[in-house]
N, C-alpha and C positions, 0 to 999 in steps of 0.2 A: 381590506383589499389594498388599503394605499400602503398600508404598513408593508405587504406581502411582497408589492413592488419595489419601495424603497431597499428591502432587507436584498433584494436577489441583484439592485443597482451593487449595493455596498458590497455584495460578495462577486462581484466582478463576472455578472450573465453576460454571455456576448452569445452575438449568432444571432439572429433577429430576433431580440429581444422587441424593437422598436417596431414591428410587426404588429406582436402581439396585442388588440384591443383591452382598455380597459375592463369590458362587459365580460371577456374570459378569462374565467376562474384558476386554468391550468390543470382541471382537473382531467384532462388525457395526456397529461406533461408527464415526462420522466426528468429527474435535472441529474445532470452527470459532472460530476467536481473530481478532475483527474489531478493527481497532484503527486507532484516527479518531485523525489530527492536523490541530487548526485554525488556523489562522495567518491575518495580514489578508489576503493574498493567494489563498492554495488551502487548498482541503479534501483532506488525502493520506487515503485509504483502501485498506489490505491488508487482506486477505484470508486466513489462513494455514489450510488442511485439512490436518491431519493423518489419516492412512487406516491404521483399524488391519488384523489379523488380514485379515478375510475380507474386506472393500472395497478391501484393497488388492493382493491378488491379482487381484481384479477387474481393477483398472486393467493390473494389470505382466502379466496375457496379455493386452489389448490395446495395451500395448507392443512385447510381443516380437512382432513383425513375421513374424520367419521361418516357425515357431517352434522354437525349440530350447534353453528354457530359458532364454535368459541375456539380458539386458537392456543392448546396446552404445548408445553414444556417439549414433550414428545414425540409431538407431532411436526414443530417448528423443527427439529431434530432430525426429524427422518424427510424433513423439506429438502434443510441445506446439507446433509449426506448427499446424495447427488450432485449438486450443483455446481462443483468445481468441476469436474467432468462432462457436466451437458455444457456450460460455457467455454470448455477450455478453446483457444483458438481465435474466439471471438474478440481479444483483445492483444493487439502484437505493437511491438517496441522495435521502431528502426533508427539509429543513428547515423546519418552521414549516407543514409541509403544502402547499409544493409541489417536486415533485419537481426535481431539480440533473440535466444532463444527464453523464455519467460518462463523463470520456474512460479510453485504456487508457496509462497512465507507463508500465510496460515490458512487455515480454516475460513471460508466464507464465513460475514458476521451478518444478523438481521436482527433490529432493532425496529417493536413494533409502535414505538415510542407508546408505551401504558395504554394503549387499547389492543386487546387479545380478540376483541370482536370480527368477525366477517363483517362483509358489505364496505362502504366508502370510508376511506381514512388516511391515514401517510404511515407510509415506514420507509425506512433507508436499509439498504443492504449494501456490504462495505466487501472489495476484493484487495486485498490485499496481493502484491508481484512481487519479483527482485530477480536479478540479470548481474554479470561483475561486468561492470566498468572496464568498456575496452580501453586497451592502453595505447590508441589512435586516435580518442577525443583531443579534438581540437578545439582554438577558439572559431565561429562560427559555425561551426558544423551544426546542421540543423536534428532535433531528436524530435520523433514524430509518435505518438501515439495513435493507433488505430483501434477504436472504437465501432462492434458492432452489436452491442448488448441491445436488446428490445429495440430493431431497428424500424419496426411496426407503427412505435410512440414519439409520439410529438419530442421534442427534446430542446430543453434548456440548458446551457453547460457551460463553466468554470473552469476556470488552469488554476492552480499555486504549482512557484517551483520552489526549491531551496536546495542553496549548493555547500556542503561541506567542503573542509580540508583544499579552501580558499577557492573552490569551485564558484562562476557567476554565471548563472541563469535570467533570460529574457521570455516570456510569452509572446505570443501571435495569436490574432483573431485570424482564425481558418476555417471556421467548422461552419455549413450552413445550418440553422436550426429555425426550430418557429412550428408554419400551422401546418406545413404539408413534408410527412415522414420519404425522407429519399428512397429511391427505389430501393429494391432486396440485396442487390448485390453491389449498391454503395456504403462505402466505412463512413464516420464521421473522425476527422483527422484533428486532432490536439497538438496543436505545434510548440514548440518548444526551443530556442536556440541559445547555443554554449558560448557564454561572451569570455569563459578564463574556463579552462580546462584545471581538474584539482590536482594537487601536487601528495604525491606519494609521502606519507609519513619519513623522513630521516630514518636508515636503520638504527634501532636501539645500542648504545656504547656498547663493548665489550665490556663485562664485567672485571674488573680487578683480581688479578689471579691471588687465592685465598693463601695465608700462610701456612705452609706445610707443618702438619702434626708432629709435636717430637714425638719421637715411637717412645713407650712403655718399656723399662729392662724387664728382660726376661726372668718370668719368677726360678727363685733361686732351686737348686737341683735336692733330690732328700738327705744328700750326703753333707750339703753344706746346712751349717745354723743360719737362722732367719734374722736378716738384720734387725739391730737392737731399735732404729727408727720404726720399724713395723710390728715389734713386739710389746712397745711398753705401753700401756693403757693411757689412753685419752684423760689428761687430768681434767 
């Protein structure tokens, strides 16, 4: 247990972590590790739930399909088929106060970290985002993530940012979390603010215009003989 707390200190929990009693486990916890990378071009945003104890049995009997305990290949498959569609919404990207429309980079991931069994365990499931980089980011401006995945579940939750193409990024403690899940129709808010907006790549040099081909003379006509350089055999 102490290891459990130390590790969630080290990965940067905020949100009433200091709430939380030693005696519990976290096993109705969801931990939410949002993590924004800005670049001139896109804004990538993942997403990572980890599903402790009792959330994540939740999920792994609506997994197992059949049911008969055990969590195959195909079925985990025909899980996260859906998913990007029944979540889609649930998560929106505002900069500066207006909202970025959120395409989906890939395939929901679920990692049942090597237990395929139903009943109590952990897995993480990973979303993957991206948005282009409006060309109005400022320094200060603040980027806000709205979170309202398993709004149900107690919630534990992490920032990382990282800014490309000399982009600098700051965190904020915003988000309330702990023992009592906020009502239905409040987000939990991952704040975010832009301390150096990133600077567009240099256009690429023009390249050096190539030296023009000598043309080829034109092969000689049937009436003339074929030059004596083109006739004589290769010694």
């Amino acid at each position: 247990m102490a290891c459990l707390i130390r590790l969630l200190l080290a990965g940067g929990v905020i949100g009433g972590w200091q709430s939380v009693a030693a005696h519990d486990l976290f096993t109705n916890y969801v931990q939410h590790c949002v993590q924004l990378t800005v670049g001139a071009r896109h804004l990538d945003l993942t997403v990572d739930l980890t599903f402790f104890e009792e959330w994540s049995a939740r999920e792994r009997q609506t997994m197992d399909a059949n049911p008969n305990g055990r969590i195959t290949r195909s079925e985990l498959e025909a899980y996260l088929k859906p998913l990007a569609a029944r979540l889609s919404g649930q998560v929106k990207l505002r900069v500066a106060g207006h909202e970025l429309p959120l395409a989906l980079l890939y395939d929901p991931e679920v990692d049942l970290m090597t237990n395929d069994q139903t009943g109590p365990g952990h897995h993480r499931l990973r979303l993957f985002y991206f948005a282009p980089t409006p060309t109005t980011l400022r320094a200060e401006d603040e980027i806000v993530v709205e979170d309202r995945l398993w709004p149900e579940a107690k919630l534990l939750g992490t920032l990382q940012s990282e800014g490309h193409d000399g982009c600098k990024l700051t965190t904020e403690i915003s988000i309330k979390a702990g023992r009592v899940p906020p009502p239905p129709d409040e987000a939990r808010w991952f704040k975010f603010r832009c301390v150096k907006p990133p600077v567009a790549n240099p256009a690429a040099p023009v390249a050096a215009t190539a030296r023009p081909l000598i043309p080829s003379p034109p092969p000689p006509s049937p009436s003339q003989p074929m030059p004596a350089s083109l006739t004589q055999p290769v010694p």
